[in-house]
TORZAFI-852323 format. One record per residue (C-alpha): residue in one letter; y, z, x. Coordinates in steps of 0.001 Angstrom, whole numbers, plus 500000, padded with zeros to 6 digits. Layout:
AYZX/...
This chain:
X809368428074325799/X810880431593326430/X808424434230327821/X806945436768325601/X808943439862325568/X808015443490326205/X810397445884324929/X810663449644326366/X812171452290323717/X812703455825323059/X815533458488322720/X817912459033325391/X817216460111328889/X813013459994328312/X812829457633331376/X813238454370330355/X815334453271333012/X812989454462335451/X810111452419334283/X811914449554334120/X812627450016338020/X809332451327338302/X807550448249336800/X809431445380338440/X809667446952341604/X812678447160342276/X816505449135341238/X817557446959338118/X818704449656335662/X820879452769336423/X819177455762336287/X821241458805335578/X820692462664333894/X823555461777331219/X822076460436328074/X823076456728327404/X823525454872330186/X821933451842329740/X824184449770326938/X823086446579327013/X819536444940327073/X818713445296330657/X815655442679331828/X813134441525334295/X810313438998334766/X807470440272335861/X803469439321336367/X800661440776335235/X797084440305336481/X796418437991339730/X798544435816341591/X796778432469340461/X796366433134336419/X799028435679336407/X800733436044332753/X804288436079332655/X806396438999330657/X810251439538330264/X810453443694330371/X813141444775328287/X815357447897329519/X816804448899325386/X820042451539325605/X818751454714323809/X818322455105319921/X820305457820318373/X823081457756320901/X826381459684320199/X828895457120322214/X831955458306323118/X833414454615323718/X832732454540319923/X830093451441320821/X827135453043318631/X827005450504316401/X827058447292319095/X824197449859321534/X821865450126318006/X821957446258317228/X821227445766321275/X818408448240320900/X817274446357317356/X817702443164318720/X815399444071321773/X812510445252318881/X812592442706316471/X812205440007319422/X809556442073321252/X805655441638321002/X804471444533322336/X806903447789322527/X806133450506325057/X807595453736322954/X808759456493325861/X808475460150325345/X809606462993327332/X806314464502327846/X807838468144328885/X809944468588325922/X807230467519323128/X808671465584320039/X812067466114319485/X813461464675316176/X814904461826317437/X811398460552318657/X810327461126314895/X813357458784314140/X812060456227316573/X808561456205315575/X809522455838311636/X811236452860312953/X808442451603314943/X806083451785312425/X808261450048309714/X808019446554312154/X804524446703311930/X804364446090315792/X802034446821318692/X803070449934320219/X801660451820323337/X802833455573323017/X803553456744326938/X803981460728327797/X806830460130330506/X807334462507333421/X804163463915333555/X805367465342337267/X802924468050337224/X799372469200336216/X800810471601333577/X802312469490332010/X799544467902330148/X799179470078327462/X801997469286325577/X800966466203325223/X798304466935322693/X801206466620320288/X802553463719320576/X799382462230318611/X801338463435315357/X803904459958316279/X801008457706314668/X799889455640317897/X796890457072318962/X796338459136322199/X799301458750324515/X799104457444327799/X800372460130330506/X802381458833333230/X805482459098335406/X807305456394336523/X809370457711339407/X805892458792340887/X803682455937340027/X801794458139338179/X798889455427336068/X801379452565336568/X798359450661337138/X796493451342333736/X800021450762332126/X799515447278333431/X796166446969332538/X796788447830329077/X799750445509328842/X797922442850329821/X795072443419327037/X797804443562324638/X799002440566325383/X795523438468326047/X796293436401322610/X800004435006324062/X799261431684325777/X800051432293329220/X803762430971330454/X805215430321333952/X809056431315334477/X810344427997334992/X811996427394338492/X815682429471338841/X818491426917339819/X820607429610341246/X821804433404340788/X825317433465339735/X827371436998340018/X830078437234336951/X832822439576338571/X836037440364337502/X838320443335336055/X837805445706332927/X837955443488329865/X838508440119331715/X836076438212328953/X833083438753331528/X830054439899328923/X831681437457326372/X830887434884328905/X827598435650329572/X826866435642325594/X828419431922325126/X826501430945328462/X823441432284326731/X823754431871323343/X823413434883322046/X824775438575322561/X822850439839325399/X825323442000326507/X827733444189324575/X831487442718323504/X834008445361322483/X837457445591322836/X837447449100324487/X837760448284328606/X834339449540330623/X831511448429328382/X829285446754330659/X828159449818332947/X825278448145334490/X824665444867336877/X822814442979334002/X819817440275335134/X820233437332332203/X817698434944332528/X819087431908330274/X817879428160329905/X821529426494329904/X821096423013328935/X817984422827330035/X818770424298332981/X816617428251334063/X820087430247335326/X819994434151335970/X823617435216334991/X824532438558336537/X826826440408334188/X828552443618335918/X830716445953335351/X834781445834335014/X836307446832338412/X839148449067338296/X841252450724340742/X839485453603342825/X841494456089341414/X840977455795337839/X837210455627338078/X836221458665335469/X832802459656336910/X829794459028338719/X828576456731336250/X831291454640336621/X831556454749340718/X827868453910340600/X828293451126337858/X831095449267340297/X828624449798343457/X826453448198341722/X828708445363340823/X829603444704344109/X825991444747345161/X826141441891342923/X827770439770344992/X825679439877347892/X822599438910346057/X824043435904343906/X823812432495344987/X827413432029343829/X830218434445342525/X832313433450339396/X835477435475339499/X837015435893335731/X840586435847335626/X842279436934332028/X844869433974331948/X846549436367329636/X847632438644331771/X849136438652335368/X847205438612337745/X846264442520339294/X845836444139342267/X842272444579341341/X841829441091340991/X843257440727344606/X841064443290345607/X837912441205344404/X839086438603345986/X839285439965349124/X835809441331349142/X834449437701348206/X835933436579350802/X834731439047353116/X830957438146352301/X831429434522352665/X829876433864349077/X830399430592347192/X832992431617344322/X834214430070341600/X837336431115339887/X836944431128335593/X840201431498334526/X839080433094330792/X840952433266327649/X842844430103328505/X843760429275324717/X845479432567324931/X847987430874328155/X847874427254327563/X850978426840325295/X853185428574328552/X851594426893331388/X849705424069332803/X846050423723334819/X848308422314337635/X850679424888337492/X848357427661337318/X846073426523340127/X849406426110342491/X850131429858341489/X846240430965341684/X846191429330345701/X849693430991346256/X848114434330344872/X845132434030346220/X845303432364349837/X841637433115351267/X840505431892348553/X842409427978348379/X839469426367348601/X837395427406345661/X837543425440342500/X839744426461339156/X837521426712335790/X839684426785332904/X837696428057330165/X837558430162326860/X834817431959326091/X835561432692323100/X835701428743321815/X833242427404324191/X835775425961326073/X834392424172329557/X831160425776329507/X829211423301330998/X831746421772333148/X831617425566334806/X827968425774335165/X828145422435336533/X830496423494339650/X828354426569340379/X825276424165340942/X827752422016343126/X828880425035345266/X825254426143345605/X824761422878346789/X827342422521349668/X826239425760350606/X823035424692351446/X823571421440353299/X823137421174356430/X825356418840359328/X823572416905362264/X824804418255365514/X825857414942366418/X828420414669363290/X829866418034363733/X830456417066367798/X832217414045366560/X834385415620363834/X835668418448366924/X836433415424368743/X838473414694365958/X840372418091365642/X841080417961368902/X842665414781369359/X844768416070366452/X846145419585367719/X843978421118370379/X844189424925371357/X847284426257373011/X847330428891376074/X849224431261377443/X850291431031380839/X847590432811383626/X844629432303381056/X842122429508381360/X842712426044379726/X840513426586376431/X838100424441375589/X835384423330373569/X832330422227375033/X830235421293371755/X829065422840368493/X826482422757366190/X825693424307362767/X822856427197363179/X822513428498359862/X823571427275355708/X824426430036353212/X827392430296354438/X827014426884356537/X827896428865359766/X828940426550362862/X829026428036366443/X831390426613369072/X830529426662372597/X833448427669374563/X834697428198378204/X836767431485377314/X836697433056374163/X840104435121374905/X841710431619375338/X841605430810371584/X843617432802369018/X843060433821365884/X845733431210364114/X843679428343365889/X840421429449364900/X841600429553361124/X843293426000361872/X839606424865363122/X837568426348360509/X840276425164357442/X839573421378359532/X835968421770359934/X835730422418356088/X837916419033355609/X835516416971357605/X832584418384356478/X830625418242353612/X832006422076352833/X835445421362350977/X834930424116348407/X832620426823350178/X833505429307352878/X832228428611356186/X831677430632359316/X833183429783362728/X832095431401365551/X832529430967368772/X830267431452371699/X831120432047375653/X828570431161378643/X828549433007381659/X825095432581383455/X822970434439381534/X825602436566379671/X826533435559376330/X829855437073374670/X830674435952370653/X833721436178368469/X834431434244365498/X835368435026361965/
């Protein structure tokens, strides 16, 4: 059973963004002075009333009615924004509070009215005292007195709740089942990365278009995938730094990169159409960097499979790609459906093996092992380096710490050739791992590693 929804809606730029943010506690949608930025149907689970009977909602960020979109997306934003109403039980209709009732909010509540829905009216940005009487008003909209409140000062965030909560008393109460894992979708403008998300979903949470850019936000999708609770985290098209058009955009790719660090696992989406970029490159390199489990989708694969091969493609992806020759190749369409499952299927093993944890006394007999095989060379006048054991200290990435004699005795080309060994022996075939190495001197303690 999917939670009851909760939808927030209004004109542009009243604040919906920020009580979003404001409600779950936390930066989810962009907030920005330009009218429109929020696209897609932005989300969040939260809880309302105590931590023991607490009754679940999904909060629903909707792009604003009546926006003039210069990415000529109006019509996908308005059946978002529809969507996000005719699914909602309770909508919370946002008005900007200093400017009175504009037209457009005369628009919305016509709307509103015609679906016959619950609706709490909320006076937005009430930032000052004075501010309260214009909201006499807004009691022309049809919904009874307004509540007054601002959400990027807290302002009766409380009572919002409380009133939320009544609303919803009737709606058996729900727990969010239990999240398998949080996995990032990243990847270039128009790589098939929102189309994804909809097949993985369902339905179109997030807007398709041909037009490069749509996505602007990092968007939370909370789907049951074959029974399975995933959050999908759709973001937006990289690009290279010097084409990025505005602030918007600059904050939009922050954000996607953001993405990565929070996500259990990172699915890269490659357009198999295309040659691989330097932007693609680049996102590799910074997955790499952050030791994150990825996974590489190559995407619109019915579009390439008639001129290449899987085998041929994955010996040109590791070529490509070399810090990343370890993660596993998805070839998928998601367009047709195409490997869906088997893709889902390798982020839950990569979360896995990310996780596990090596007794100290298997790791100190796979070194053994490496060593017998090729052990680290020296330069003349520096100490004989060795290894005097090792043990794994942390998972996520599993990160193993060598104790060494002398740290300047090992190189970096040997401490790849351990780590690339360590990840044969171990349990971590497919998932970076971390290597570092650690020098004893008395009570001094120097560290390197990679």
């Amino acid at each position: 059973m999917s939670l009851p929804i909760v939808s927030i809606v209004g004109r542009p730029n009243v604040g919906k963004s920020s009580l979003l943010n404001c409600l779950a506690g936390r930066r989810i949608s962009i907030v920005a002075p330009t009218p429109g930025v929020t696209r897609d149907r932005v989300s969040a689970t939260i809880a309302l009333g105590d931590r023991d009977d607490a009754r679940y909602i999904e909060l629903v960020d909707t792009g604003g009615i009546g926006i003039v979109d210069t990415d000529e997306l109006v019509e996908e934003i308005d059946a978002q924004i529809r969507f996000g109403i005719e699914s909602a039980e309770l909508i919370l209709f946002v008005v900007d509070a200093r400017e009175g009732v504009a037209a457009l909010d005369r628009r919305v509540a016509e709307m509103l009215r015609r679906q016959k829905k619950p609706v709490i009216l909320l006076a937005n940005k009430i930032d000052q005292a004075g501010v309260l009487s214009e909201v006499g008003e807004l009691n022309r909209l049809g919904f009874g007195d307004p509540l007054s409140i601002s959400a990027t000062h807290n302002r009766n965030i409380n009572e919002l709740l409380e009133r939320i909560a009544a609303a919803m008393s009737d709606i058996p109460p729900e727990r969010p089942g239990e999240l398998i894992l949080k996995l990032a979708i990243i990847g270039k403008r128009n790589a098939g990365k929102s189309t994804l998300i909809n097949a993985l979903s369902g339905q179109q949470r997030v807007i398709v278009s041909e037009t490069p850019g749509t996505t602007r936000d990092s968007v939370d999708v909370e789907i049951d995938f074959r029974g399975k609770k995933l959050m999908l985290i759709d973001t937006a098209g990289v690009r290279k730094k010097a084409r990025i058009a505005n602030d918007i955009e600059f904050y939009s790719q922050h954000r996607a990169l953001r993405a990565v660090r929070r996500a259990d696992v990172t699915a890269l989406v490659i357009d198999a159409s295309v040659p691989v970029s330097q932007v693609d490159k680049n996102l590799a390199g910074i997955i790499a960097e952050e030791f994150k489990p990825v996974l590489i989708v190559v995407n619109k694969w019915d579009l390439a499979r008639d001129s290449t091969t899987p085998q041929d493609y994955a010996e040109y992806f590791v070529k490509t790609f070399p810090e990343l020759s370890y993660a596993p190749i998805s070839m998928t369409s998601a367009t047709e459906g195409v490997n869906l499952r088997e893709t889902v299927a390798l982020a839950e093993q990569l979360f896995t093996q990310g996780r596990h944890r090596v007794p100290t006394a298997r790791i100190n007999e796979v070194i053994a092992e490496i060593l017998k095989k090729r052990g680290p060379s020296h330069k003349a006048g520096t100490k004989p380096p060795k290894i005097l054991y090792a043990s794994q200290v942390t998972t996520s990435p599993p990160t193993v710490v060598c104790f060494v004699n002398s740290i300047r005795s090992f190189d970096q080309n040997y401490l790849r050739f351990l780590t690339n060994q360590l990840r044969e022996y171990l349990p971590f075939h497919e998932v970076p791992i971390r290597v570092l190495l650690r020098e004893r001197r008395g009570r001094n303690k120097n560290q390197a590693g990679r």
